[in-house]
N, C-alpha and C positions, 0 to 999 in steps of 0.2 A: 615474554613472547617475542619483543620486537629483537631480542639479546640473538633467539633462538634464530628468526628469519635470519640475521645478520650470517651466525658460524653458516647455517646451511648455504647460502649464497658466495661466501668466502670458499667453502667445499667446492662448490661447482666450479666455479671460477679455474681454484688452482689442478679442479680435472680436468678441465675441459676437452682437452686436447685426447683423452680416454673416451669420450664416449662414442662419440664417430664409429672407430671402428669395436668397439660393443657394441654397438648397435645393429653394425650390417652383421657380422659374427652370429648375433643372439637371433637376426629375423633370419637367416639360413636353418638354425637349429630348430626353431620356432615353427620354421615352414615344413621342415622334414619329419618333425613329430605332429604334425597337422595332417601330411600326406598319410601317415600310418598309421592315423587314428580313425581316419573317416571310415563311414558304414558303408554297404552296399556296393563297393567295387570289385571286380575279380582282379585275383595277383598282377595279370601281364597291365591289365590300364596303369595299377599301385607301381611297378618295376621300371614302366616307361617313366612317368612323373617323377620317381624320384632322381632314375637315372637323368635324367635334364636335369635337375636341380644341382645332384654333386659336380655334372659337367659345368655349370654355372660357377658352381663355390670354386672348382679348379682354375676356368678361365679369368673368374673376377677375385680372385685371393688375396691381389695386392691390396684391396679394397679393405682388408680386414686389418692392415695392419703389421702390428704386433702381434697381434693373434694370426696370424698367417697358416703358421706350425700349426695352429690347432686344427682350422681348417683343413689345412691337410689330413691331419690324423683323422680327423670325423670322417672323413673322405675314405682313407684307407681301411677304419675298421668298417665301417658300413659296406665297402666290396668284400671284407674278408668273410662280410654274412651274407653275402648275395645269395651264393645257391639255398639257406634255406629259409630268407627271409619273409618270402610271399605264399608261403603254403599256408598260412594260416589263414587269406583270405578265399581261397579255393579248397577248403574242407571245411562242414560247419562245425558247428561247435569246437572246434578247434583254438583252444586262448590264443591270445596274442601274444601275451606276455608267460612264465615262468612262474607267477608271483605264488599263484593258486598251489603249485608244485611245493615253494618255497616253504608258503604254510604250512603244507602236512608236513613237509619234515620240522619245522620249528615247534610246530605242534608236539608229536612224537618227542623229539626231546627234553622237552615240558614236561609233560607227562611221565616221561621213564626218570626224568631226573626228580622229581616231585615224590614218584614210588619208592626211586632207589635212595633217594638223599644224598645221594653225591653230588658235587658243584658242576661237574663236566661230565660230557657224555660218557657213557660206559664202553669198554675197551669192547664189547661184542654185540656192537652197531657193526663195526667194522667185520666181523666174523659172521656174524648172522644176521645183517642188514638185510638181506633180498628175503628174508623171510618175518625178521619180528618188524619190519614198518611196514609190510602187506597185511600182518596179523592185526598189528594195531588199528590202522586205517581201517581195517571191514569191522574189528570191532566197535570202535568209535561211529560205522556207519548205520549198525544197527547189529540188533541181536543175531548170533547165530543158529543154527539148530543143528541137532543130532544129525536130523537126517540128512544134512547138507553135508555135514562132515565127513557122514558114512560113503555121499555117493562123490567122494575123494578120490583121487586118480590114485590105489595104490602102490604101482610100479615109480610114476612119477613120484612119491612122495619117499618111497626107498631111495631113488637118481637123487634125490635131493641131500636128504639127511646123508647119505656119502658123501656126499660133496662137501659138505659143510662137517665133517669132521676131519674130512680129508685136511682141509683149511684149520681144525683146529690144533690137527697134531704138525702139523707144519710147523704154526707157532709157535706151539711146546718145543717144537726142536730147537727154534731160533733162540728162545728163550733160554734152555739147557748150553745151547752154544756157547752162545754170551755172556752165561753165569760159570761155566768151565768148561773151555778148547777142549784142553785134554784130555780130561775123562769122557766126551763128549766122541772124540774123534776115535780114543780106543776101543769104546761102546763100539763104536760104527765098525772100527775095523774086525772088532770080534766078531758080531755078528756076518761081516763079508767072510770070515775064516769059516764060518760053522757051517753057511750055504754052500761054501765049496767041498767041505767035508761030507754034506750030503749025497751032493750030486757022485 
């Protein structure tokens, strides 16, 4: 034990000179995720507060150090969020954070990858994402009914599935291209011969 005090004390020693500015660094960060967390304030009090705070980290940064740069950059990304950083305390239920979000989609491919058995997502997340992780999520939310189905928008639900095949043949083309120009492009070109033979 007494071996143990000994390394940790020789540690501090040859940091010493590091902690200073961590310290001032880590209570800037410390402070700015305490201003964002607190309950019960509207955005413009939360925007005023922190705006003093990064005017703070700018004015006193030599203070930090080596860590200087960072301060800066904390600085810089936190204005590149400004405009839509405080909306979440003037709309309720509104999260704070993304995380909730993050879930359902980590979920979702849990799940699809669990069903399908493949290691990575499936190539039509990408193709029909705006539709199978809304399917999933309400299924996962609870049971659906018939009749819910029925009272379905079916104009909107035609606008869609175009859309999404629109998107699939695109693919197929990309796909075709890739795998042969040539044949690919005489396809094309026949087919521009034939339309003008119509007309």
């Amino acid at each position: 034990m007494t071996y143990l005090k000994g390394m940790v004390n020789r540690a501090l020693a040859a940091t010493a000179l590091v902690w200073p500015p961590l310290r001032v660094a880590y209570g800037w960060v410390h402070q700015a995720a305490h201003l964002l967390g607190q309950e019960g304030r509207s955005g413009e009090q939360v925007r005023r507060q922190l705006g003093g705070l990064l005017g703070a980290m700018t004015r006193h940064r030599d203070q930090a150090g080596p860590l200087a740069k960072g301060v800066d950059h904390f600085v810089k990304v936190s204005r590149s969020y400004w405009a839509g950083l405080f909306a979440c305390y003037d709309t309720p239920d509104l999260p704070r954070t993304n995380n909730d979000l993050e879930q359902a989609f980590g979920s979702h491919r849990y799940h699809e990858r669990r069903a399908s058995g493949r290691k990575g997502a499936s190539p039509s997340l990408v193709l029909r994402g705006a539709v199978k992780v809304i399917a999933g999520l309400a299924t996962r939310a609870g049971e659906v009914t018939g009749e819910q189905l029925s009272g379905a928008d079916r104009a909107a639900w035609q606008t869609k599935r175009a859309e999404l095949d629109e998107r699939r043949e695109r693919r197929t083309d990309r796909r075709r291209f890739r795998k042969n120009p040539e044949a690919y492009l005489n396809d094309l070109e026949n087919k521009l011969n034939q339309s003008r033979l119509r007309t």
